[in-house]
C-alpha positions, 0 to 999 in steps of 0.5 A, a space after each residue: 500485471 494482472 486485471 486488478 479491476 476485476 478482483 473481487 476481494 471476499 469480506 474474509 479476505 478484507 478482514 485478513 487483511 485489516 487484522 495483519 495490518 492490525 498486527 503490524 501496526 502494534 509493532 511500529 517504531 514511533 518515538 516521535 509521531 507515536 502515530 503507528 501505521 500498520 498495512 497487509 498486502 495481498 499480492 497476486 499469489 495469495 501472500 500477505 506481506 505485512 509492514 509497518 512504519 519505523 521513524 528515525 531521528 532525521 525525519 527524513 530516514 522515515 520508512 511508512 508502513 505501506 513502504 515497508 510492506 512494499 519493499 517486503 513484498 518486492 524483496 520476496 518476489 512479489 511484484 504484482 499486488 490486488 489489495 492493501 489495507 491500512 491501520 491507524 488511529 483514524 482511518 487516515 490515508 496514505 501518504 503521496 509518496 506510498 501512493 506513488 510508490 504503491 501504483 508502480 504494482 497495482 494502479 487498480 489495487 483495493 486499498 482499505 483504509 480502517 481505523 484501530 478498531 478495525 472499521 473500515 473508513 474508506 475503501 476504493 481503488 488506488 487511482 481514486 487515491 492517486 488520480 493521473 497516477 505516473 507507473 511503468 506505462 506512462 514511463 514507457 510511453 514517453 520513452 517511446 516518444 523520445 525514441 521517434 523524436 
């Protein structure tokens, strides 16, 4: 992985991204909540892979935006991410499990928080999201623990 601290990520690039998360918010599938999440990521590439949530009846077969993107990016080869932005009504953040599952490609990534107008919220760096955050690391760490053990 890539020195995601020591990205700098341009104000185009930020509204790139907000307006694709924008974007793939208006196409959310939200029966249920009517909360749509739209979210960009920026990988290591240049590419911005787009995703937004889509419900299901059982709850639990709910997929968030941020994993939408996410599983589209890996499915495209994309595994190393600098920036992701998130749209929804009120700027709110994302989820814990899309925070886990973000920090497995980018602990250090910028995460735009903005709201349906497009004003950003918040903006920092995944681990503030996700302080103590377990990725490949810590798993590899452990392993090698046990291995000596």
């Amino acid at each position: 992985m890539s020195d995601h601290a020591a990205f700098h990520l341009t104000d185009d690039m930020r509204q790139r991204l907000i307006s694709a998360a924008a974007d793939a918010r208006a196409l959310a599938y939200v029966p249920y909540s009517n909360y749509p999440v739209g979210a960009a990521i920026l990988t290591a590439s240049g590419a911005v892979v787009t995703g937004c949530n889509v419900e299901n009846a059982t709850y639990g077969a709910t997929i968030c935006g941020e994993r939408t993107a996410t599983v589209k990016a890996v499915s495209q080869g994309e595994r190393d991410f600098h920036a992701i932005a998130v749209v929804t009504s009120n700027g709110a953040s994302p989820c814990g499990i899309c925070r886990q599952v973000l920090y497995e490609f980018g602990p250090e990534m910028t995460v735009i928080l903005a709201d349906e107008q497009g004003e950003v919220c918040w903006e920092g760096p995944l681990s503030d999201l996700l302080p103590l955050g377990f990725g490949p690391k810590k798993l590899a760490e452990g392993q090698q623990e046990a291995a000596r053990d």
